[in-house]
N, C-alpha and C positions, 0 to 999 in steps of 0.2 A: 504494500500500500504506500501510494506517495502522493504530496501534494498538501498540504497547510495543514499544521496541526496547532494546538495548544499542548506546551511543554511544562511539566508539575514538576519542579522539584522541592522534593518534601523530606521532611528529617523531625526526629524526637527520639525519646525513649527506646533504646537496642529493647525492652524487650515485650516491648508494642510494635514490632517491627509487623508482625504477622498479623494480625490485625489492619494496621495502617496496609499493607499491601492489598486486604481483603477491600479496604476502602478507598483507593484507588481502581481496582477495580471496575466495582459497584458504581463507579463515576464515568466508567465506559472504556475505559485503556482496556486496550487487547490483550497486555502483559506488564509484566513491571521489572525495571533493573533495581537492582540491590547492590549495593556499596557493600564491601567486604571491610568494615572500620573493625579497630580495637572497640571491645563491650563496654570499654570506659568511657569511650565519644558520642556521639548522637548518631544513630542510624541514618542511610538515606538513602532516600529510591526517588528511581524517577521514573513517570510514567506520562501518557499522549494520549488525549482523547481531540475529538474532532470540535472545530470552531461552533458546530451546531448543538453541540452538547455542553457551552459554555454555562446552561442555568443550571450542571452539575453540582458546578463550583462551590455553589451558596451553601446545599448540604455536604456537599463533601468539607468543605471549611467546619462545619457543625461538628462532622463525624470526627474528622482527625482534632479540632481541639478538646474532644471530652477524651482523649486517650492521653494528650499533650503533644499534639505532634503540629507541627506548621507547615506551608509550603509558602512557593512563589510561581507565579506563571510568565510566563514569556514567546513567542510566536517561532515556532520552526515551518521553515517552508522544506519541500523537497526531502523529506527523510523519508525513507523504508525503512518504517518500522519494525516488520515481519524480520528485518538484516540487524537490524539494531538490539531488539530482545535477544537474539541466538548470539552474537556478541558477547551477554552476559555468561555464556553456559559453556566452562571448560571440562575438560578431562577430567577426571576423581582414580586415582591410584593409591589401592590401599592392600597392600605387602604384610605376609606372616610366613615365617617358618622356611623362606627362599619361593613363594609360593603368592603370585600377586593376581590381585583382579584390576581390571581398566574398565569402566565404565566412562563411556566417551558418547556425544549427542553425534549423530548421523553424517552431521557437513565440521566437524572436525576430523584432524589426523590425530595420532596418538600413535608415539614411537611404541611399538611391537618389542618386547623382549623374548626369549626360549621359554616357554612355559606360562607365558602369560595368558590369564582366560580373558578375553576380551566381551563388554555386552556394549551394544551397540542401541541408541535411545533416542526417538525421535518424540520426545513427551505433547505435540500439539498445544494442547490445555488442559492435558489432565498432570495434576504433582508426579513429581518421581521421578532426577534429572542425577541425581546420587552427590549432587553439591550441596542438598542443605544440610547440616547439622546431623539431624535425624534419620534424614537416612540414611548418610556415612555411618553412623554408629549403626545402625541394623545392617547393614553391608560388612564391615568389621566385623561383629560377632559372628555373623552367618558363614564368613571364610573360616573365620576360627573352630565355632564348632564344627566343621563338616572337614577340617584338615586335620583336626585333634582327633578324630576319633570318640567323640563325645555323643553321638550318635552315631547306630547300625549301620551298616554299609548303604549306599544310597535310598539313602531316608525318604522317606514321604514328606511332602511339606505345603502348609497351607497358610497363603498368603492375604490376611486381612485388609481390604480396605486397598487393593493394588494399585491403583492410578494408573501410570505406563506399564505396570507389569516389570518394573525393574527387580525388585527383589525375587520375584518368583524364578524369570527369568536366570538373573544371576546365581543364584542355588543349583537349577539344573544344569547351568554350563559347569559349575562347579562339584561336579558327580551325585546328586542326589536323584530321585525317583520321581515316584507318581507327582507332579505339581499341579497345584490347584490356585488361582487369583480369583477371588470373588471382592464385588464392587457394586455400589447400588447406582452411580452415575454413568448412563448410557456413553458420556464421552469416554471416559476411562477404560469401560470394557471395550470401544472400540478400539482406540491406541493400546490399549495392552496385546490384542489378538493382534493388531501391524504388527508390533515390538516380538511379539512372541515368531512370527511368522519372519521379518528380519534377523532374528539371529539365529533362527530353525532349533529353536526349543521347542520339544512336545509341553507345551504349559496349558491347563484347562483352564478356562476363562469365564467364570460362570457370575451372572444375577443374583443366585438365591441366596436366600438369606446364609448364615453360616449356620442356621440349629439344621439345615435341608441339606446340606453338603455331605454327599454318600462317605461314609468311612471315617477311619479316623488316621490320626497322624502323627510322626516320631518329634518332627517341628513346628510350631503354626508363630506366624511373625504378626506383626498388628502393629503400622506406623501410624496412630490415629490419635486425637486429643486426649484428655487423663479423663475423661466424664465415662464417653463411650469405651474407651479401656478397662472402668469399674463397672460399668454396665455388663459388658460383655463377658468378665472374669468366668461366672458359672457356666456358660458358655464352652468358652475355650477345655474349662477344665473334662468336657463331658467330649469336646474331639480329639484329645489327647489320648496318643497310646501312656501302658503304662509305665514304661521308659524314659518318655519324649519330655524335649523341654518347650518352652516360650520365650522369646524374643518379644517385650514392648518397649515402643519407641513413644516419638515424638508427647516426652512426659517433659515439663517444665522440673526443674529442679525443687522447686518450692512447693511441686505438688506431688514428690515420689512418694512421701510417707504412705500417706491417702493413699495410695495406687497399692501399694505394698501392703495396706491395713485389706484396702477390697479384696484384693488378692489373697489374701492369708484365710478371709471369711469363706474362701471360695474353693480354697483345698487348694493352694500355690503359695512357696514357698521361693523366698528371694534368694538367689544362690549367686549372683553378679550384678555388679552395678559399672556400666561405663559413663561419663561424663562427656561433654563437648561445650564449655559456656556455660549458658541457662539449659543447656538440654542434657534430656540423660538419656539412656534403655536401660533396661533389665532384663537379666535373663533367671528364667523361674522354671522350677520341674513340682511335681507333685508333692503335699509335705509326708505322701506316706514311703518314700520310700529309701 
């Protein structure tokens, strides 16, 4: 897309960051770039909605000061923005044991090393690009348990809330079994089956809810808010084999307790904790055994 836009650039609070991008957004941007700042500085994104969508502004200004966040606007002629968002989105290489995963967006390169698994991610508009936070750390553990030995030999594994399909994905390039992504946003299930189909992982792609998902499973991953995380806990624990562990992500730091108190009510037991910032995951197996 080219030809006049309205340019926002907005900044506050690193960890209203997620949030304020939700509300630019909602203001009509296609996408949003993120500033990679130290969490001491003020976060900042920029994003472009169209000159016709200027009476955005007025709520958008509403939404972003009750979070504490401000911007400025200023006139871009001539950008492709479609060129400009993919700009934001590099390589992600994350290394265990002499043993590395590359997860890399579609129109980048990425130097190839001997033995590198490489997943390939054309994420459109649904999350799951392996640069934010959260999902590096679910991508780390998941190399980890599956090169430890910490589960069966290619495991079963069930992917919560997939968006592109990247963790499902990168599991089975990384020798694991039956895979499953379920997702309730018809965009997601579409780019997850591309994604699945681009890197020729047999990965199932499914709608249903997760209590209708046939079988059960040695790993189930969940990169989703800390609500639907406690929500879901009893859940999880009933498609668990009774070996298998859990992977949850995208947990604020300030709300792992709660996550770990749900979970404990639910028959899970917290066996790791990785950090990145305000973010953390957990990895949880049954507490009976």
């Amino acid at each position: 897309m080219t030809g006049e836009w309205i340019e926002i650039k907005a900044r506050g609070r690193p960890e209203a960051k997620d949030e304020a991008v939700k509300c630019l957004m909602d203001a009509g941007s296609p996408g949003v770039l993120e500033e990679e700042l130290s969490d001491k500085k003020p976060a900042r994104c920029t994003a472009y909605i169209r000159p016709e969508e200027r009476k955005a502004l007025r709520r958008l200004e509403e939404a972003l000061s009750a979070i504490g966040w401000t911007f400025t606007t200023s006139r871009y002629r001539d950008r492709d923005w479609s060129i400009a968002w993919r700009s934001g989105i590099r390589p992600v290489r994350l290394s265990f044991r002499g043993s590395s995963l590359v997860v890399k967006p579609t129109w980048r390169r990425a130097r190839k090393a001997p033995g590198d698994v490489v997943v390939e991610i054309d994420p459109s508009m649904a999350f799951g690009t392996g640069g934010h936070p959260t999902t590096r750390l679910c991508l780390r553990a998941i190399l980890r348990l599956l090169k430890t030995g910490s589960l069966r030999p290619a495991p079963s594994v069930l992917d919560i809330g997939t968006g592109t399909g990247v963790l499902a994905i990168a599991a089975k390039k990384l020798g694991a079994g039956r895979c499953t992504g379920v997702d309730t946003d018809p965009v997601a299930l579409k780019v997850a089956r591309k994604n699945a189909r681009l890197n020729r992982a047999r990965v199932v792609v499914s709608s249903k809810p997760v209590e209708e998902v046939p079988g059960t499973f040695d790993l189930i991953v969940a990169n989703i808010v800390s609500n639907v995380l406690k929500r879901l806990a009893p859940v999880i624990v009933k498609k668990m084999r009774p070996a298998g562990l859990v992977i949850l992500s995208g947990i604020l730091t300030e709300e792992a307790a709660s996550v770990v108190d749900a979970c404990a009510k639910a028959g899970l037991k917290s066996l790791k904790r990785y950090d990145s910032g305000e973010w953390c995951s957990l990895i949880l197996g049954k507490t009976f055994l």
